[in-house]
C-alpha angles and dihedrals in degrees: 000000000000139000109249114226083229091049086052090050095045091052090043094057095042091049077060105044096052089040105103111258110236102204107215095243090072089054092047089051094054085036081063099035087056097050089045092053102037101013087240136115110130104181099011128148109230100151120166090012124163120209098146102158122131101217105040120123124216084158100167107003132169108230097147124169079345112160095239092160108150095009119150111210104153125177090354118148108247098158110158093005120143113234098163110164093350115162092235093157115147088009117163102223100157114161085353117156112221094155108165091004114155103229104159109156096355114150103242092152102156093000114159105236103164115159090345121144121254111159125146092359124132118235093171113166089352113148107224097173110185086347118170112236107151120145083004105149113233122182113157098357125165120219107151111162092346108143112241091170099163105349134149114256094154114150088353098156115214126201119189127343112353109190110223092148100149098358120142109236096160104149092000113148097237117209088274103064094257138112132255103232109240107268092045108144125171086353143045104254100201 
């Protein structure tokens, strides 16, 4: 005798009905638990975190390609951390050190940035969308093609080569206040 479609689909719900829920709290805890013992948690989904404490290191961490949307990690140590294509959006990083950080193509769309530093650390191809940079310090950062389209780089204060080769800028607020004409690439056109 043969299995029914609608047999298969019966023991199939109930297989899922009797397996024990893990709610996702519980994997973002462990999530935590397990960056905060071996400083690794590539992919992980560690969304809404806090961890606002100045003082904690997460110095070269893998958080590759890590769901860190809504996390508020202010003024948390990530020097030489990778970040690459992280989902940062919406991300407090206020007075955070990331100093070295590798952040290339990392999602930082309305991330709050404010006086974090951000020096030598490469944003290439990031998209940092109505991002809030102001009074962030940048000294050998790297931002080639990273869209900036309408953030906040008031007061940023930028020492050396900052790299913005191909970067959109278009309606960005530059250090000075003003802002970038639409079309701006590479450059803020005033």
């Amino acid at each position: 005798m043969k299995p029914t479609m609608g047999l298969l689909a019966g023991a199939a719900a109930l297989l899922t009905a009797l397996s024990p829920a893990v709610p996702a709290a519980a994997f973002k805890k462990a999530g935590l638990a397990r960056l905060k013992k071996t400083k690794k948690c590539p992919n992980c989904d560690l969304s809404g975190i806090k961890v606002r404490r100045k003082g904690m290191s997460l110095y070269k961490a893998d958080l590759k390609g890590a769901n860190l949307e809504g996390a508020d990690l202010q003024g948390v140590i990530i020097w030489r951390a990778n970040l690459e294509g992280a989902n940062l959006k919406k991300a407090l990083l206020l007075e955070t050190n990331l100093r070295f950080a590798n952040m290339k193509g990392a999602n930082l769309e309305e991330a709050d940035l404010r006086r974090a530093n951000l020096q030598f650390i490469d944003l290439g191809k990031a998209n940092l969308y109505d991002a809030n940079l102001g009074r962030a310090m940048m000294q050998g950062t790297k931002l080639q093609g990273a869209n900036l389209k309408y953030a906040n780089l008031k007061r940023a204060v930028f020492k050396g080569k900052v790299k913005f080769k191909g970067a959109i800028l278009d309606l960005a607020r530059w250090t000075n206040g003003r802002k970038c004409k639409k079309g701006s690439l590479g450059k803020c056109k005033r």
